[in-house]
DSSP file (Angstrom, degrees, kcal/mol; ACC not computed):
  #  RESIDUE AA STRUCTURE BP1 BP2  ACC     N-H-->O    O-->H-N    N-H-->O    O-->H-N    TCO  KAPPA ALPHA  PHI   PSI    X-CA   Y-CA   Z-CA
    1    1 A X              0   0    0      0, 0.0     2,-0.3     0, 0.0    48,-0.1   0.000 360.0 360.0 360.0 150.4   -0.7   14.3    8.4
    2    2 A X        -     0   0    0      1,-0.1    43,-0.0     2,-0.1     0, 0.0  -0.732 360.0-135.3-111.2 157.8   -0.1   15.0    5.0
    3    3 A X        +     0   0    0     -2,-0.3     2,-0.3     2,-0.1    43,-0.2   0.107  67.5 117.6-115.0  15.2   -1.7   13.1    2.1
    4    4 A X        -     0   0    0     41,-0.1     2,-0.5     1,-0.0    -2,-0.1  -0.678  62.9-135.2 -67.4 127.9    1.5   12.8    0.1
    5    5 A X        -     0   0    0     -2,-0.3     2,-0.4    50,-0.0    50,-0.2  -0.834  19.6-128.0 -48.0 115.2    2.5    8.9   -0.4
    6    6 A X  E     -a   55   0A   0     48,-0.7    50,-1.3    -2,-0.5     2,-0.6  -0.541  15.1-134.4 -82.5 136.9    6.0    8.5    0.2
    7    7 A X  E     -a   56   0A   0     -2,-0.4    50,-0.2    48,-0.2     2,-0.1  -0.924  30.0-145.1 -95.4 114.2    7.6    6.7   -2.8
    8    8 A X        -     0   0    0     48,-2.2    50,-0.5    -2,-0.6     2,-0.2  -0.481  10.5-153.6 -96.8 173.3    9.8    4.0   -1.1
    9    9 A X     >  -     0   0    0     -2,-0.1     4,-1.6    48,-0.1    53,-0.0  -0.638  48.3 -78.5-125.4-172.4   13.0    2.8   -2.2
   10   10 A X  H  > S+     0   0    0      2,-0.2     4,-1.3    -2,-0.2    -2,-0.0   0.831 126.6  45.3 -72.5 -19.3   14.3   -0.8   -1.3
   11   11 A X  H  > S+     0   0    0      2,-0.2     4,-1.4     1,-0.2     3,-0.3   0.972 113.0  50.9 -70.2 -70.0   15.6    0.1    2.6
   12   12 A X  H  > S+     0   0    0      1,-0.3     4,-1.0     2,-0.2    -2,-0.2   0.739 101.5  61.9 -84.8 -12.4   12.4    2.0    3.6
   13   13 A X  H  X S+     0   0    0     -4,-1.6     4,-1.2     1,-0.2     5,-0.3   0.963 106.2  47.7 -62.1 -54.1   10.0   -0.8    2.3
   14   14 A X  H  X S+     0   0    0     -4,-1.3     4,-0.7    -3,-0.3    -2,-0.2   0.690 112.0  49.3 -69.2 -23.2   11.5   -2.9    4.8
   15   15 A X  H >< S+     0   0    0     -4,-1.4     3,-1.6     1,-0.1     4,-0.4   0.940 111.9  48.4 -60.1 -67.7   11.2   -0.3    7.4
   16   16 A X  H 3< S+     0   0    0     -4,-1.0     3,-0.3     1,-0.3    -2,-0.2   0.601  98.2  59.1 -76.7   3.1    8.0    0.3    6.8
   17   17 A X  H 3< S+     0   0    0     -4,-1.2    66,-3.9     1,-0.1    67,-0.3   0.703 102.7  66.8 -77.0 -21.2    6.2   -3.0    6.6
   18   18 A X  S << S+     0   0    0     -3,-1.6    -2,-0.2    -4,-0.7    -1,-0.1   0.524  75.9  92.2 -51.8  -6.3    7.5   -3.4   10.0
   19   19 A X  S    S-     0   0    0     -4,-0.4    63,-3.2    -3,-0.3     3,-0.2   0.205  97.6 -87.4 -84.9 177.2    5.6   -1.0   11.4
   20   20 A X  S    S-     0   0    0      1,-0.2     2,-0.2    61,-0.2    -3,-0.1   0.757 105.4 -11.9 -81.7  -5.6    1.8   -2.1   13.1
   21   21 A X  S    S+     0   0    0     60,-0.1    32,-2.3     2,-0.1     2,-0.5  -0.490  76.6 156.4 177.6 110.3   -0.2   -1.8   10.1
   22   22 A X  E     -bC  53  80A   0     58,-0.7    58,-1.8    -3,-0.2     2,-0.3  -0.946  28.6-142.8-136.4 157.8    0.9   -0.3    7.0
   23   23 A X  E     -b   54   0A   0     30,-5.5    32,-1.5    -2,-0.5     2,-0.3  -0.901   9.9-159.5-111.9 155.2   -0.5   -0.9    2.9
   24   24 A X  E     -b   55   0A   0     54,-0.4    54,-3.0    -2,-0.3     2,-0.3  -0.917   6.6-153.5-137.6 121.2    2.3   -0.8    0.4
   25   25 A X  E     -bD  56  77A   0     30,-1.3    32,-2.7    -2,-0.3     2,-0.4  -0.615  16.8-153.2 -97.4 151.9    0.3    0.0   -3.2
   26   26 A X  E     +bD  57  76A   0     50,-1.1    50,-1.0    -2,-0.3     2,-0.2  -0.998  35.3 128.0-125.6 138.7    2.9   -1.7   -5.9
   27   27 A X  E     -b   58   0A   0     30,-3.2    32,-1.7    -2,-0.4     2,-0.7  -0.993  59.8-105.5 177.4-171.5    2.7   -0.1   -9.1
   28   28 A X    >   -     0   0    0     -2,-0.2     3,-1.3     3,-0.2     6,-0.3  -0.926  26.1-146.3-122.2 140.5    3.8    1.6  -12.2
   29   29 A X  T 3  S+     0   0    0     -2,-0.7    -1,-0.2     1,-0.2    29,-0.0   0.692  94.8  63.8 -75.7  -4.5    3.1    5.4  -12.6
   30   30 A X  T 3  S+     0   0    0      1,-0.1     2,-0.5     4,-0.0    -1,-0.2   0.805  85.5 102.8 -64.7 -31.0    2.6    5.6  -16.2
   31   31 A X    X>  -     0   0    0     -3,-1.3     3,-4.0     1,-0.1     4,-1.1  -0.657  63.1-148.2 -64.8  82.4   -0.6    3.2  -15.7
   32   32 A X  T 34 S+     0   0    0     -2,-0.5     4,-0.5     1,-0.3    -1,-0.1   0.484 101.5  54.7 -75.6 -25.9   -4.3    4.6  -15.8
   33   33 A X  T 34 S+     0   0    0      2,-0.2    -1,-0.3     1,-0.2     4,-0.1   0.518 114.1  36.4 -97.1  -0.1   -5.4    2.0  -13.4
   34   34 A X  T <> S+     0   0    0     -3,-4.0     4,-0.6    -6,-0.3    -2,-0.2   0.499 110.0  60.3-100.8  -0.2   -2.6    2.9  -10.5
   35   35 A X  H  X S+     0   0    0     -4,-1.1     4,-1.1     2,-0.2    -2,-0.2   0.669 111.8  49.7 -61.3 -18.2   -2.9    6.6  -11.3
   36   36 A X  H  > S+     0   0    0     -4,-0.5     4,-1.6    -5,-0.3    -2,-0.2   0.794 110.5  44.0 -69.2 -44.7   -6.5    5.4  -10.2
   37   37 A X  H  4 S+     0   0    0      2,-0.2    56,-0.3     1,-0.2    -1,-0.2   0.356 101.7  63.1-109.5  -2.5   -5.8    4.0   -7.6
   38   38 A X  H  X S+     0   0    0     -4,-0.6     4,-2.5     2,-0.1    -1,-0.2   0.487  94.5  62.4 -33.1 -62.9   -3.6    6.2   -6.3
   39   39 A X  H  X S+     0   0    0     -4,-1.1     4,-1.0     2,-0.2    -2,-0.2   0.821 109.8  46.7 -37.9 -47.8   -6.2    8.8   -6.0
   40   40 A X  H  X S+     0   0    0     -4,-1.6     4,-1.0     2,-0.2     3,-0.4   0.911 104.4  53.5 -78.3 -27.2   -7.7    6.6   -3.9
   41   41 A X  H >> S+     0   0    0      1,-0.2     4,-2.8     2,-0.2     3,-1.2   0.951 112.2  48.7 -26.6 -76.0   -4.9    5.7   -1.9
   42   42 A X  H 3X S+     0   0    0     -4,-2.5     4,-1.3     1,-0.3    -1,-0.2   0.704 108.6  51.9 -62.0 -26.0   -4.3    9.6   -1.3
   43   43 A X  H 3X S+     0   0    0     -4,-1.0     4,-0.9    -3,-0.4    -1,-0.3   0.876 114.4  42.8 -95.1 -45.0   -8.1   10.3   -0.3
   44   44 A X  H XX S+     0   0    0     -3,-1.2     3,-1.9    -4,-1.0     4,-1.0   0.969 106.3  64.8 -87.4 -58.4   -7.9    7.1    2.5
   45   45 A X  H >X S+     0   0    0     -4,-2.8     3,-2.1     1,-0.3     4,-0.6   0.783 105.4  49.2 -10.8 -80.2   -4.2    8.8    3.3
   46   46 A X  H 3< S+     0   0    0     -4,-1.3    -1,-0.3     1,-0.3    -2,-0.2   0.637 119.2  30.9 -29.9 -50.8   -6.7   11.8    4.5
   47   47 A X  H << S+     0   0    0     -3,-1.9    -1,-0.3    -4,-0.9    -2,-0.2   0.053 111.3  65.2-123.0  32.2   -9.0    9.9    6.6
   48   48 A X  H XX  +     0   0    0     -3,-2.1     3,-1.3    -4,-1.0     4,-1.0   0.367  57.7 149.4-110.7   6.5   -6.8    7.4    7.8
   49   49 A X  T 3< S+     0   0    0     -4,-0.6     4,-0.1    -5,-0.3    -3,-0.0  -0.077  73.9   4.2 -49.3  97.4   -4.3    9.4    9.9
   50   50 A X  T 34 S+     0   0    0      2,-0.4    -1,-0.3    -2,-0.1     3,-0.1   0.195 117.7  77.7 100.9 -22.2   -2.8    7.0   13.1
   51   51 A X  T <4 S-     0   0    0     -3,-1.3     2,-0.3     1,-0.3    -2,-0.2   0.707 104.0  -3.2 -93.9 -35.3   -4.5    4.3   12.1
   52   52 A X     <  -     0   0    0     -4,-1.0     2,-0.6    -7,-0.1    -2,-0.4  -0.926  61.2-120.5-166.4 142.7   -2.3    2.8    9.0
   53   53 A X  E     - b   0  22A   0    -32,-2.3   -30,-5.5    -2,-0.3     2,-0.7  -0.801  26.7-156.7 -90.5 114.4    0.9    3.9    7.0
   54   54 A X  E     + b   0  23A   0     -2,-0.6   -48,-0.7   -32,-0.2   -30,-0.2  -0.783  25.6 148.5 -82.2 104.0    0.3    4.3    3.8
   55   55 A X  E     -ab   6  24A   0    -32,-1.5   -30,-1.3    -2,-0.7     2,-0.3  -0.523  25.7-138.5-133.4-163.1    3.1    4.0    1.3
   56   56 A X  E     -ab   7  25A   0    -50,-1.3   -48,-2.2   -32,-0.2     2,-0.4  -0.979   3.0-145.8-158.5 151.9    3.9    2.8   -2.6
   57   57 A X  E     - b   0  26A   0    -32,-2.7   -30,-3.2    -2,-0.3     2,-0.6  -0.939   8.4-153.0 -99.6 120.5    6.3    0.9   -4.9
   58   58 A X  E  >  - b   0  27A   0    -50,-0.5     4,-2.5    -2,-0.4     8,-0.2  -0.838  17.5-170.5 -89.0 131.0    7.4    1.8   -8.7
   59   59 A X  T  4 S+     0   0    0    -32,-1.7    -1,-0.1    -2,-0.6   -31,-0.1   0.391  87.9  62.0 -98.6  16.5    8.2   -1.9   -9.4
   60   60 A X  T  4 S+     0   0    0    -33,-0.5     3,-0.2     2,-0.1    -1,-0.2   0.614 112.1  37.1 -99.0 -13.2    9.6   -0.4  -12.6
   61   61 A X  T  4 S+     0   0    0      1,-0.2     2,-0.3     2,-0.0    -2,-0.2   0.884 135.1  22.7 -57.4 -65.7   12.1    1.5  -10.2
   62   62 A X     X  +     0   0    0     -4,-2.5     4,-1.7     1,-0.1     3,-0.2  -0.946  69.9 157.2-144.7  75.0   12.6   -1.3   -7.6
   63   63 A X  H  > S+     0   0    0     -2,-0.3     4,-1.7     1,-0.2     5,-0.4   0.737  74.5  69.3 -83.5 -10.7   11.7   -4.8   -9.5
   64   64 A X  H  > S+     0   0    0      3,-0.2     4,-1.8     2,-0.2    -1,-0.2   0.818 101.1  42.0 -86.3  -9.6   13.7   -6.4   -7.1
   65   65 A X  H  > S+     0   0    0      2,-0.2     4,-1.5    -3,-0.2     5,-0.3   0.904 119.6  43.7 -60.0 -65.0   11.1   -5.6   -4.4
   66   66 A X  H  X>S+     0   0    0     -4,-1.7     5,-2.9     1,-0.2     4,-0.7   0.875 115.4  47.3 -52.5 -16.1    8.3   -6.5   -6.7
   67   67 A X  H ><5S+     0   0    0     -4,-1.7     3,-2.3     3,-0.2    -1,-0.2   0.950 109.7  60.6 -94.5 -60.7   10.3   -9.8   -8.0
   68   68 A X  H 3<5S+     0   0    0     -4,-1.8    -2,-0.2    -5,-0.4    -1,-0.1   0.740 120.0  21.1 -48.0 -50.5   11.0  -10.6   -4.0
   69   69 A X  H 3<5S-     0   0    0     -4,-1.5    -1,-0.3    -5,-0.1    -2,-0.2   0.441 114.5-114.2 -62.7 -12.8    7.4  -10.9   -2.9
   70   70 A X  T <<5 -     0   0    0     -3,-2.3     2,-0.9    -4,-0.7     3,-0.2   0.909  35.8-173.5  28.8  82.5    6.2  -11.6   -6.1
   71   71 A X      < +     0   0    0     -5,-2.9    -1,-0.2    -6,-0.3     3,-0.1  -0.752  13.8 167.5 -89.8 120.9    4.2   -8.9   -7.0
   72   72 A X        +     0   0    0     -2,-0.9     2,-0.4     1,-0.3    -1,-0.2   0.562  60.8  44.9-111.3 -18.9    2.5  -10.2  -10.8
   73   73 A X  S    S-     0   0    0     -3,-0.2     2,-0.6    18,-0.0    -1,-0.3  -0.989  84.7-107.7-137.6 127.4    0.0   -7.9  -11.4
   74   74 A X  S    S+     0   0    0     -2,-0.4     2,-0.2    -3,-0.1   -41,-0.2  -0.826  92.3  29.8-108.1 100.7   -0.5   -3.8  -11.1
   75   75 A X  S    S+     0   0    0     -2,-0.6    16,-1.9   -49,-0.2     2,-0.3   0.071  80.7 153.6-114.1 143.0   -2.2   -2.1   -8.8
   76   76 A X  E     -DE  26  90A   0    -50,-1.0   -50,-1.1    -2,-0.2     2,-0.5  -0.924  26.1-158.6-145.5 155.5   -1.8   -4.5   -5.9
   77   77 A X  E     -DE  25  89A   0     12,-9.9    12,-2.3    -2,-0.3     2,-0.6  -0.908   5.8-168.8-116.1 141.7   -1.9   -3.6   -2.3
   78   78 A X  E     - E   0  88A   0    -54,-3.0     2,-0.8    -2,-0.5   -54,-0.4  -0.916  10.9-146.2-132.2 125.4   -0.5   -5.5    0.5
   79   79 A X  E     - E   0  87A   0      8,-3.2     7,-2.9    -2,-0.6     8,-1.0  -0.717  13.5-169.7 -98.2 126.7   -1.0   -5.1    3.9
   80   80 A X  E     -CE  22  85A   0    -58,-1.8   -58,-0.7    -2,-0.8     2,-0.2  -0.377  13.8-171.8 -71.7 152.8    1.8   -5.8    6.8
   81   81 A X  S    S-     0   0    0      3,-0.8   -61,-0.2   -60,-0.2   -60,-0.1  -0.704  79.2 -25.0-119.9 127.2    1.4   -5.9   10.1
   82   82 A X  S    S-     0   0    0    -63,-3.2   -64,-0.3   -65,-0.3   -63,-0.2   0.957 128.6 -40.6 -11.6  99.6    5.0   -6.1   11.5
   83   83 A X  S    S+     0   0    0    -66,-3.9     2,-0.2   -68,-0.2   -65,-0.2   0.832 115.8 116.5  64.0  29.4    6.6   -7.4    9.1
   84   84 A X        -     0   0    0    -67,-0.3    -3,-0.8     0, 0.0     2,-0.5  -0.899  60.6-133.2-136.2 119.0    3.7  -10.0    8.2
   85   85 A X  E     +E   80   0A   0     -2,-0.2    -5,-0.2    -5,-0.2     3,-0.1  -0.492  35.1 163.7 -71.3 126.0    2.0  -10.1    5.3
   86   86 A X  E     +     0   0A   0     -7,-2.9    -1,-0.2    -2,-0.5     2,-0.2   0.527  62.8  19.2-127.4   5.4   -1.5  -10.5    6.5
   87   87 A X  E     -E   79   0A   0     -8,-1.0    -8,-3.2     2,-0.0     2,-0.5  -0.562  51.9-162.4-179.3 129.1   -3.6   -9.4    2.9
   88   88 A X  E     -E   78   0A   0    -10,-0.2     2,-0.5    -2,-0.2   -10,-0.2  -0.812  12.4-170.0-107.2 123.5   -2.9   -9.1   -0.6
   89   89 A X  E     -E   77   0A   0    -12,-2.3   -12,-9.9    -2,-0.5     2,-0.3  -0.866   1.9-168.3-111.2 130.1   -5.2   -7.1   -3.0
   90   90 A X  E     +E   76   0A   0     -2,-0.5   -14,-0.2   -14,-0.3   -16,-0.1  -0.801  51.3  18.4-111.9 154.2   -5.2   -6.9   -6.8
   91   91 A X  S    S-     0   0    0    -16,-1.9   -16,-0.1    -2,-0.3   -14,-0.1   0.288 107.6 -41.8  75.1 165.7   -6.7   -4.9   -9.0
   92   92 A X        -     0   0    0    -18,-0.1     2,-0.4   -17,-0.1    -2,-0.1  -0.033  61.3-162.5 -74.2 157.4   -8.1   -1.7   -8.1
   93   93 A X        -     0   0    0    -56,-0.3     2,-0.3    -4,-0.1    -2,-0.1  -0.663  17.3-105.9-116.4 170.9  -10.0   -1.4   -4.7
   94   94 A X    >>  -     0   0    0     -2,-0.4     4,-2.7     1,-0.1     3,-1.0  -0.725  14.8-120.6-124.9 176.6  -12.3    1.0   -3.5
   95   95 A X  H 3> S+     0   0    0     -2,-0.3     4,-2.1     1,-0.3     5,-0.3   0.695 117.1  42.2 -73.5 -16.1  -12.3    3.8   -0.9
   96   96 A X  H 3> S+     0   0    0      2,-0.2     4,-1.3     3,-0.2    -1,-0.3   0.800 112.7  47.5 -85.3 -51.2  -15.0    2.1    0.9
   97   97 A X  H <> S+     0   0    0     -3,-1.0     4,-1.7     2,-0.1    -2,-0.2   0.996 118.6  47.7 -63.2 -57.6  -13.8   -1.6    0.7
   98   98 A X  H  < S+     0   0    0     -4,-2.7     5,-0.2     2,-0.2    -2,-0.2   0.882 114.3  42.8 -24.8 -66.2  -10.3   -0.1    1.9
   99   99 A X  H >X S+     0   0    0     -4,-2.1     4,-2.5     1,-0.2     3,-1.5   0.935 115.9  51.7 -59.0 -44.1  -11.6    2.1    4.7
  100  100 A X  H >X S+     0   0    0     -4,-1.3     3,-2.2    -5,-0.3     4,-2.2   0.904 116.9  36.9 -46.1 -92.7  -13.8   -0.8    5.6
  101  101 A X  H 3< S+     0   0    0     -4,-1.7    -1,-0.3     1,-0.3     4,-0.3  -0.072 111.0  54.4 -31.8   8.2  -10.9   -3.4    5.7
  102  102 A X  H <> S+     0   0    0     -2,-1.7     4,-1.1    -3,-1.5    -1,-0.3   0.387 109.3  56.6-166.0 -32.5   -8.3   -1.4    7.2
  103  103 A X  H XX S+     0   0    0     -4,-2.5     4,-1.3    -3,-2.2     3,-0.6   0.921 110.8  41.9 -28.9 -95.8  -11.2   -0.7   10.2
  104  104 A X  H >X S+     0   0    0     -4,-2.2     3,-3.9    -5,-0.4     4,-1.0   0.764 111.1  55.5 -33.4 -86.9  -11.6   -4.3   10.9
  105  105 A X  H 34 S+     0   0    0      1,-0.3    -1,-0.2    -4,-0.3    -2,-0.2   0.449 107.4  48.4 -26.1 -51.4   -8.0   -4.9   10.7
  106  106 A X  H << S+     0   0    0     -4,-1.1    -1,-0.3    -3,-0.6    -2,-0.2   0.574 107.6  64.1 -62.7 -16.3   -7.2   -2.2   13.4
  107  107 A X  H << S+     0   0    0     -3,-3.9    -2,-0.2    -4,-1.3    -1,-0.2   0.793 104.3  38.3 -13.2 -85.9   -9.8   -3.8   15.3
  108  108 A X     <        0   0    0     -4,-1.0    -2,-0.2    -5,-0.3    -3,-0.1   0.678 360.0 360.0 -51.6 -30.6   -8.3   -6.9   15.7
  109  109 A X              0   0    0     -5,-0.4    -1,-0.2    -4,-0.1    -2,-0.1   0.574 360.0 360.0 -51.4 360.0   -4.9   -5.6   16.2
């Protein structure tokens, strides 16, 4: 799998929160703390492969995604599992807490 983020547009969000267990990072790419957080994104991308779809929103692209969910604040992650929001994370997070979280979660599934 490759450690690219697919940049979604408003059609492929909705595909891909459907999915069993995907994070959608919301954010704006000018921004030192989602270029941050991004990086981390892309590292978890690496050692998350089958386990969760990783994808991202520019809500300066697509505000009507961000304005439909209300996404208020950037970096935030929210994780689906079909089509359900089941946790929303602000601010930046780390590769540890992710991996950690994203563990359990599949866990559970």
């Amino acid at each position: 799998m490759s450690a690219a983020i697919r940049l979604l547009n408003t059609e492929e969000f909705t595909t891909v929160r459907c999915l069993d267990l995907s994070l959608i990072a919301f954010g704006i790419p000018w921004s030192s703390p989602c270029q941050n957080q991004h990086k981390i994104l892309v590292s978890l991308t690496k050692k998350s492969a089958g386990i969760v779809t990783i994808a991202r929103v520019d809500v300066e692209s697509h505000p009507e995604i961000a304005e439909k969910i209300n996404i208020q604040t950037v970096p935030t992650l929210v994780i689906y599992q079909k089509n359900r929001e089941i946790k929303r994370l602000v601010g930046i997070q780390s590769f540890t807490a992710l991996q950690a979280l994203l563990s359990d979660l599949q866990g559970n599934a």
